[in-house]
N, C-alpha and C positions, 0 to 999 in steps of 0.2 A: 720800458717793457710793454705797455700797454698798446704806445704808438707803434710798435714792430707786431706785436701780436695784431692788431685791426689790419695794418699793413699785409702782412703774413696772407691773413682770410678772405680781403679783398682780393690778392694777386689769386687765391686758390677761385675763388666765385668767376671770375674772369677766365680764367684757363676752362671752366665747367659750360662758362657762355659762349666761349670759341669756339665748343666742340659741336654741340648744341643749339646754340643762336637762341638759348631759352634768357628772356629779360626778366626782372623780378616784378613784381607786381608795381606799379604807380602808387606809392601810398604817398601819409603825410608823416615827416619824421618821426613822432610824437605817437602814430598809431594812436589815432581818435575810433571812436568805436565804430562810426562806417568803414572804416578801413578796415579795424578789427575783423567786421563779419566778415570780410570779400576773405582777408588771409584763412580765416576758418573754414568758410568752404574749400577752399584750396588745399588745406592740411586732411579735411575731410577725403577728400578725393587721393590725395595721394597715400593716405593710409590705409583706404575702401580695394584700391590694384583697379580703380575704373582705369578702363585704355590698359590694362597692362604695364607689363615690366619698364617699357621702354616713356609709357607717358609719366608713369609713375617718379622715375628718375628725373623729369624735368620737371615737376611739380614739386621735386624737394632741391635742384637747380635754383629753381625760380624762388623757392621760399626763405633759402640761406643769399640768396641776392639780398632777396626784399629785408630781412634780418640786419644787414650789413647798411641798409639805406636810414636807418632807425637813430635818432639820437638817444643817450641816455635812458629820458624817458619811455623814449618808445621800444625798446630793448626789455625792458621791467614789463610791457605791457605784454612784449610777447611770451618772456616768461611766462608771465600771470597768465594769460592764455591756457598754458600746457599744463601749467598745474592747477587751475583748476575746470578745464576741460578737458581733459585728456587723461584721467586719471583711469582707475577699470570703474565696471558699472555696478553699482549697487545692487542693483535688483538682479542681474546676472549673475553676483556671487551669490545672491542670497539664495536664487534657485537652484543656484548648483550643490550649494550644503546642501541642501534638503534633497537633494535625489541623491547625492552619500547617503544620507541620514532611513532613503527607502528606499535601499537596494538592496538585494532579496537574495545576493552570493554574489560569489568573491569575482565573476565577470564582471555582474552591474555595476559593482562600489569601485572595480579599476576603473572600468570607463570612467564612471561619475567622477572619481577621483582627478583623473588625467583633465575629466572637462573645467572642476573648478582651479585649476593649476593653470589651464585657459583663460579662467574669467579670471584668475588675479590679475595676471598680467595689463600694468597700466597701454591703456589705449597709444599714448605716446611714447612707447619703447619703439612701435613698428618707423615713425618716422625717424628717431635716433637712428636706426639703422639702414634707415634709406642713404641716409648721409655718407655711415660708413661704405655704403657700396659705390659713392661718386671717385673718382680719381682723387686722391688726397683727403679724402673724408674725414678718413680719420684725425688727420691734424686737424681738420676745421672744427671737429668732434671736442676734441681736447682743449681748444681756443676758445667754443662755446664753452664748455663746463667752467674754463677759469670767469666769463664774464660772470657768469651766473651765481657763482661762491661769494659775490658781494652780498647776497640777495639772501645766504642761506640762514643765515644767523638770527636776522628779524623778522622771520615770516615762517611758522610751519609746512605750511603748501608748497613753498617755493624748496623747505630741506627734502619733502619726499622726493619732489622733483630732482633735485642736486642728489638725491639715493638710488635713482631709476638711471640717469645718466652715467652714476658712478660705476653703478652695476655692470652695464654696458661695457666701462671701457674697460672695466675688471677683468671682462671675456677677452676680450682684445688685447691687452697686456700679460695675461698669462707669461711666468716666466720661460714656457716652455719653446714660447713664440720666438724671445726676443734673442738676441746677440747680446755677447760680450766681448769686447771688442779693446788691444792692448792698443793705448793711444802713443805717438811717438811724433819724435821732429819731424819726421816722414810721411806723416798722415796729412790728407789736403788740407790746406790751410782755410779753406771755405770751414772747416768742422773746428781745427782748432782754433779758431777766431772766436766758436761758440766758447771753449771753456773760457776764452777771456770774459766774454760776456755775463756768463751764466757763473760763475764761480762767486759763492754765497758765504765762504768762511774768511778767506783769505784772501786779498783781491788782490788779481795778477797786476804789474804795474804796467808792464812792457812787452814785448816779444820775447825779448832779452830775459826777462821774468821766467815766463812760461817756457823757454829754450830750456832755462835752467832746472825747471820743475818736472822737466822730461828726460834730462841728464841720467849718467851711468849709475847713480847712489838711487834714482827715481825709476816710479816706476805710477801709471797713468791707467785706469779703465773707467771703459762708459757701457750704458747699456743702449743698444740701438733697436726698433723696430725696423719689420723690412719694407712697412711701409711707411714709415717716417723717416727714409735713411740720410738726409742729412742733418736730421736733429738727435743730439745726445738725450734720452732722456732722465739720469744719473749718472753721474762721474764719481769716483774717488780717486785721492791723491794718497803716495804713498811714497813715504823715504824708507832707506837700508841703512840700519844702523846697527852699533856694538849696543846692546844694552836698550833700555828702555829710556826714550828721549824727555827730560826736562826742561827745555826750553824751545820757544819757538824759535827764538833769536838764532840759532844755532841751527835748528833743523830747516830754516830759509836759507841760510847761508848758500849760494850756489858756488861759492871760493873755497870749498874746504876740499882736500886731498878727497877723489873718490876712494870710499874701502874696498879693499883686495874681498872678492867673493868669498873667500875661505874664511875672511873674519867679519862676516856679516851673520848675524842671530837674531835680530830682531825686524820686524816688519812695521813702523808705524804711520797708518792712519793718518792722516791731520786733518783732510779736510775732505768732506761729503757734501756734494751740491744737487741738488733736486732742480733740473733744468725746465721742467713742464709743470705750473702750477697748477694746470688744471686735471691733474695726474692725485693730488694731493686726497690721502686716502686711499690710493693704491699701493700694494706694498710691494716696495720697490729694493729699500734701502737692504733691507735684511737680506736679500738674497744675492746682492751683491758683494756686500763683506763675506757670506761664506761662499760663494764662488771664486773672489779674488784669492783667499787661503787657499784653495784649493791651488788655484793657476800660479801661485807663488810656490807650493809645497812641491809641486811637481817641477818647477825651473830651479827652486834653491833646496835641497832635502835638508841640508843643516841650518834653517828656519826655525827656531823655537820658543819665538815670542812673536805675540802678536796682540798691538795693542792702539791705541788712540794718543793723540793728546789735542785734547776737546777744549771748548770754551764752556765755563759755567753762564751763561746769558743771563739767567732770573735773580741768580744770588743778590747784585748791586740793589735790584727793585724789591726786593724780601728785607733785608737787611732796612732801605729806606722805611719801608710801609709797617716795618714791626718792633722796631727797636723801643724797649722801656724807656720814656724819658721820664716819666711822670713818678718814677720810686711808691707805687703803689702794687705793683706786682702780680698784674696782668697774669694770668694760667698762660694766653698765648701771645704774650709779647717774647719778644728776644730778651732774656737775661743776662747784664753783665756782674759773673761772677763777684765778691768782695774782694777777693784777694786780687783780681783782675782791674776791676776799678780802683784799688789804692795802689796799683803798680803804672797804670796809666796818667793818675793824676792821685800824687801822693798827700797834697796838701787841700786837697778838696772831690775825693775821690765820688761824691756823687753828681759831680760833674760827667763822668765817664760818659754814660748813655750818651750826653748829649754831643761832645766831640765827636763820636764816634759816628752821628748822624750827619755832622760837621765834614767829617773826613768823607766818608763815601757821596756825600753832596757836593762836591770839587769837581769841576769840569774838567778837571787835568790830573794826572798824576800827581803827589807830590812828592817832595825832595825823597831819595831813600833812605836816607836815615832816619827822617820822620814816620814815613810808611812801616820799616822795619821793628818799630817801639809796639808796631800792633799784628805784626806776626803771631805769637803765642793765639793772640783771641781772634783773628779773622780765620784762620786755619782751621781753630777747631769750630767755629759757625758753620763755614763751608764744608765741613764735613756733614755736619748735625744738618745743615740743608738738603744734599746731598743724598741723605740716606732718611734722613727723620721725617720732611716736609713731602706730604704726600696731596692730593688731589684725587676727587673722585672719580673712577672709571665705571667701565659698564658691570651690572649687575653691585654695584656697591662695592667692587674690588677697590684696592688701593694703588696709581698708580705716582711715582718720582712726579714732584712739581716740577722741577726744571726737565723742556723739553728735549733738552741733547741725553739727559740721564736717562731719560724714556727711554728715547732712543735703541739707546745701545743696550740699557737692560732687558728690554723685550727682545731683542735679539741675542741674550743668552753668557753676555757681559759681566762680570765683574768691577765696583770700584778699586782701585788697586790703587793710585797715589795721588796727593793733592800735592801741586808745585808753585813755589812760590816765586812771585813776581817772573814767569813763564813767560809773560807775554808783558812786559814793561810799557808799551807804548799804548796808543790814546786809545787803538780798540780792543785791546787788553782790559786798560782802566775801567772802559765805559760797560763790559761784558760780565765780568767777576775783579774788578779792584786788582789786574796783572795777576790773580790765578791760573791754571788752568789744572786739567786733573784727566788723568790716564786711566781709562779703560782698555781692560784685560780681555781676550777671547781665550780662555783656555779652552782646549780643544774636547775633551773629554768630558767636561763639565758643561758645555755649551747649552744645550738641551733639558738638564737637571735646570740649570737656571734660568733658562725661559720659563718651563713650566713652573716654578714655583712663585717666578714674578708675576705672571701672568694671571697664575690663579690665584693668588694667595697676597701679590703684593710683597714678596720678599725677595729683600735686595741683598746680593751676594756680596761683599767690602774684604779687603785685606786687613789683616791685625793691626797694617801702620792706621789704616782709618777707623777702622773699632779705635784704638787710642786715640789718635786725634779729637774722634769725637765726646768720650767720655773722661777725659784729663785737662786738668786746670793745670796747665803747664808756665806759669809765668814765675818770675823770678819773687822770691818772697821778699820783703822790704825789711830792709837790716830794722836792727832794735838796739 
């Protein structure tokens, strides 16, 4: 993906010097700090409108050249540049409070107001949107943000930076903007070639795959920009089914009798793919699952389930990183119950913890009837995961540690069922131990449960997972 995105922004910087005949500046890959200065004045100038509109445009031509000529290194330096030269000006905010702070009615304090609204604004938004106004900018806009996401995590300066760029494309992305768009056999294969590419859950194998996954029982949308229009930028996939689906195995099958419209009630989900990483942080996902309802409730009206069947990803790495081995009884280790541990290993039952770390440490599935002995306890973990294991969010709220759970609960989800061995094969195994577990959109509630996850960190579960989670369900050992 890397190689295709560089590829990608070269062909766009070329199509810009065609137009134009603007070359990027002569530097050294590496951007040593002679070179540093020249590009600085250069960025100076094109942000300052000297020459106008039209010199303006080839000074950020010439600077996404020179950008693309940069190795590694040199790439980090030109970040480092932006954030920290190009941020707003100290002294210019500072003056601007302070003529808020002495303004003498409610004309003066708007102006002032309006003016320090001005000085926040960092210096280097203006060139971010020089970009957007070149032919294809915007993709090249989106190709920047993704290089730059390596950068955000270890460096403060560099995350404002990756917050000012975000902002940006946040305007640009509006869902108001974009397309939604029903993908079919019939759609150019320039695009659907991308969701072979770009599909993040489920990976298509074939054409033949994808043929099938657009079939009579399926049903395919992406969302499109008008100026990105041969890039998806979200897709979901979606089968028609009786009932709410348990297994993947089944729900791939593209050999199974299509069902007679009339007996179709359920709509599920399987897989949501995020095609633009450097999108990430735009909220995308959420408005597509309730647009999709939407565009499904108006083609099928007797629709009345609508739901997921998701992978647990974090569970297997939770499960490794916390299990009791040590029988001293950790506040937050994983506890295996007593009755749990002398039904798994009845003749040395403090053994358990440790098999158990045993089993999920298997690069492979194992046999089923072995995996099956731990049904009872892996089920209700993954629930207790699930709904119990939280992570910090903004202002100290509580958000789901596993990201798919996030997901769909901040979009107003319900847990409704956890399925066992759902996904049997290696990236089943490798994801949640061949669980997987369905989320609910009820319709009516959609909104109650956003907002209470959201603010509050509460997670809406059906009564089979309320039990799952709190029932020591294993068989008791004869006497």
């Amino acid at each position: 993906m890397v190689t295709q995105r560089l590829e990608r922004m070269v062909t766009q910087v070329r199509r810009w010097r065609s137009t134009d005949g603007t070359d990027p500046l002569p530097v050294s890959p590496s951007l040593p700090d002679g070179d540093l200065k020249r590009l600085r004045r250069m960025i100076d100038e094109c942000i300052s409108d000297r020459g106008g509109e039209i010199a303006a445009r080839r000074r950020a031509t010439a600077i996404g050249g020179t950008f693309l000529e940069l190795d590694e290194e040199g790439r980090k330096n030109f970040f480092r540049l932006l954030a920290d030269h190009y941020d707003h000006d100290d002294a210019e905010v500072d003056q601007a409070i302070d003529n808020v702070l002495r303004a003498r009615d409610g004309d003066q304090r708007n102006e002032a107001e309006r003016q320090l609204a001005i000085a926040l604004r960092p210096r280097r938004e203006r060139l971010l949107r020089r970009f957007v106004g070149l032919d294809g900018g915007l993709q090249f806009l989106v190709d920047l943000r993704e290089e730059l996401l390596v950068h955000r995590k270890s460096d403060g300066a560099m995350a404002a930076l990756d917050d000012d760029l975000r902002s940006v494309l946040a305007g640009w992305f509006d869902i108001a903007l974009l397309e939604l768009r029903r993908l079919t056999w019939e759609t150019p294969a320039a695009l659907l070639e991308k969701l072979i590419d770009y599909e993040a859950v489920h990976a298509i194998e074939s054409w033949d795959d994808l043929k099938g996954r657009l079939g009579p029982r399926r049903r395919c949308y992406a969302y499109l920009h008008p100026m990105m229009p041969g890039e998806p930028l979200i897709f979901v996939e979606v089968a028609l089914t009786r009932g709410i689906a348990d297994s993947l195995t089944d729900l791939l099958d593209h050999d199974l009798e299509p069902i007679d419209r009339s007996n179709v009630d359920t709509a599920i989900f399987y897989s949501i793919s995020n095609c633009q990483n450097g999108l990430r942080g735009v909220s995308l996902g959420d408005f597509l699952i309730k647009r999709v309802v939407e565009e499904l409730t108006d083609e099928l009206p007797d629709l009345k389930t609508f739901a997921t069947l998701s992978p647990i990803p974090g569970f297997r790495k939770w499960l490794l990183d916390n299990v009791n081995t040590t029988g001293k009884g950790e506040s937050t280790a994983i506890q295996i119950d007593p009755d749990e541990a002398v039904y798994i290993a009845p003749t040395a039952p403090e053994s358990a913890p440790a098999q158990l770390v045993a089993l999920a440490s298997r690069t492979a599935p194992p046999p089923q009837e072995e995996l099956d002995r731990w049904k009872p306890i892996l089920t209700r973990l993954a629930a207790q995961y699930l709904v119990d294991q939280r992570r910090s969010g903004p202002q100290g709220t509580d958000r789901a540690l596993d990201p798919v759970a996030h997901f769909h609960l901040s979009n107003g989800a319900r847990v409704e069922q956890l399925n066992w061995r759902a996904n049997p094969g290696q990236s089943g195994w490798e994801r949640g131990l061949g669980m997987m577990v369905n989320y609910r959109y009820v319709l009516k509630t959609i909104e109650t449960n956003h907002d209470q996850y959201v603010a509050g960190g509460v997670i809406d579960r059906s009564p089979e997972i309320e039990k799952l989670r709190t029932t020591i369900a294993v068989d008791k050992p004869k006497t």
